[in-house]
C-alpha positions in Angstrom: 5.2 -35.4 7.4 7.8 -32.9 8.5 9.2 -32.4 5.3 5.5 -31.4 4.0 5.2 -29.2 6.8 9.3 -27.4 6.0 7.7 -26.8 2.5 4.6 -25.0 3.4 6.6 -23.2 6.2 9.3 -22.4 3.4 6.4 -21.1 0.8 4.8 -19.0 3.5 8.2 -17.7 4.1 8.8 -16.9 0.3 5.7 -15.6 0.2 6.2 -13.0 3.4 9.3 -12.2 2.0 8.6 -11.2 -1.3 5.7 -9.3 0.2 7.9 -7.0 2.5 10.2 -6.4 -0.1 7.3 -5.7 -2.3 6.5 -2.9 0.8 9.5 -1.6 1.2 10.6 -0.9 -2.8 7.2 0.9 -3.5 7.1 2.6 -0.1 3.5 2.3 0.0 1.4 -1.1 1.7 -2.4 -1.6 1.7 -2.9 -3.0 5.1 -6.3 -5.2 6.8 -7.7 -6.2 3.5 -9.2 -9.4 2.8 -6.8 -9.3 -0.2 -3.4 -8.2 -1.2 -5.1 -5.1 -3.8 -7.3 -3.5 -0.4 -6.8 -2.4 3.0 -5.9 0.9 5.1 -3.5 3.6 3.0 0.3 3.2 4.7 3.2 5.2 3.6 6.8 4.6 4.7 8.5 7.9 5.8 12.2 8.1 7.6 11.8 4.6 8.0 8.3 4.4 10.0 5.0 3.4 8.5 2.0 5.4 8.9 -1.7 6.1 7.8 -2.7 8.6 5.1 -6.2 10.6 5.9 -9.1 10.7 3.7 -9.3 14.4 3.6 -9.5 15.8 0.0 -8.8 12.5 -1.1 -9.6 11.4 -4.9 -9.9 9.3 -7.4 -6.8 11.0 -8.9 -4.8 10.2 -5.7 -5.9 6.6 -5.8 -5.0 6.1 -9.4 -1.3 7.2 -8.1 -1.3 4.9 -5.3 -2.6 1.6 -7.1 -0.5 2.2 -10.0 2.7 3.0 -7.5 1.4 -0.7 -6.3 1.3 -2.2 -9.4 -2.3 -1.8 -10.6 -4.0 0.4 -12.8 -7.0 1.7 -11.2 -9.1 1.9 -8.1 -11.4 3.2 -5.6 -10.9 5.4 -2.0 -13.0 4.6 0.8 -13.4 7.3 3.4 -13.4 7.0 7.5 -11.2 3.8 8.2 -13.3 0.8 6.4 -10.0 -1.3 6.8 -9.6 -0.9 10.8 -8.2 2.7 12.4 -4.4 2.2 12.2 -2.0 3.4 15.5 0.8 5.7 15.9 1.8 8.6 12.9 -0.5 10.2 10.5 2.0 10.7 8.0 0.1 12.7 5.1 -3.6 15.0 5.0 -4.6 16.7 2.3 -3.0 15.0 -0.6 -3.2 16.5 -3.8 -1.8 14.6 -6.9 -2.1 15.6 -10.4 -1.9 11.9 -12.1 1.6 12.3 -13.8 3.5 11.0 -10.4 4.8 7.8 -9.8 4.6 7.7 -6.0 1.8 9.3 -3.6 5.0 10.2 -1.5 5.8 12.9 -4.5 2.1 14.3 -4.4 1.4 17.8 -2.6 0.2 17.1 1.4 0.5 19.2 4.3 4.1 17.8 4.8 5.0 15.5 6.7 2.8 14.7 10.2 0.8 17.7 9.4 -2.5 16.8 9.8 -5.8 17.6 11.5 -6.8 14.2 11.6 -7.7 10.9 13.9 -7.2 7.3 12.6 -11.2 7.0 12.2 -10.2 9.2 9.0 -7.3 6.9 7.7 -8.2 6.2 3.6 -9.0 2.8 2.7 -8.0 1.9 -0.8 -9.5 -0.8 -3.3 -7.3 -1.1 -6.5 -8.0 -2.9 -9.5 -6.1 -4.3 -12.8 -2.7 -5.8 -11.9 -0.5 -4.6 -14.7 1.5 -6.9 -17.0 4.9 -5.2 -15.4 3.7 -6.0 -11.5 3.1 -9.5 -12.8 6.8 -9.9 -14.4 8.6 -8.4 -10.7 5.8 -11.0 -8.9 7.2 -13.8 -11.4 11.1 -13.4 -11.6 10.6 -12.8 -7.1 9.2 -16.0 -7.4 12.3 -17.9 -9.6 14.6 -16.1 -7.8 13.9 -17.5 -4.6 13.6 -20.7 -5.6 
């Protein structure tokens, strides 16, 4: 019985693991979801997460940040449908044009300029894993092994 339960607490481990580094290479985490492609906008900034607000947020914007995660399309959801997140508003008024690879290079305010409260944090839905997510996902997978 106790090796069964070393395994699962192992997997989980794996799991967790390849999730946060997941988090922490794309700078970006979809957060209160009831799956790992929704939840509540977070960005990573000078080493602190924090929430994006839904102001002037697009589909444009969204179609950065799912394909930053590995996806290849999705859907914003205004005025915190994933839970109000705590501490920094990192980024208000985003404005991407589509060509960049990370909502971190899009124009905002700057950084903690906002005029916002958490009940306007942007809750993201993406869609489409792409065949290159799938191939990182895989060889995390072997390599922990």
């Amino acid at each position: 019985m106790q090796i069964a339960v070393d395994e699962l607490t192992s997997e989980r481990h794996r799991r967790l693991y390849a999730a946060v580094a997941r988090d922490q290479k794309h700078g970006v985490r979809l957060v209160n979801g009831n799956s790992n492609n929704e939840g509540r906008l977070e960005v990573l900034h000078n080493g602190t997460w924090g929430s994006v607000c839904d102001d002037s947020f697009t589909n444009i914007d969204v179609k950065v940040v799912c394909r930053q995660l590995g996806y290849t399309n999705g859907a914003a959801l205004a005025r915190a449908p994933f839970g109000q997140g705590m501490g920094t508003v990192w980024m208000d008024d985003v404005a991407c044009n589509g060509t960049e690879t990370r909502i971190q290079d899009c124009w905002h305010n700057g950084w903690g300029v906002h005029d916002c409260s958490h009940s306007e944090d942007v809750g993201i839905r993406c869609s489409d894993y792409s065949e290159a997510l799938q191939q990182e996902i895989t060889a995390l997978k072997v390599s922990s092994l």
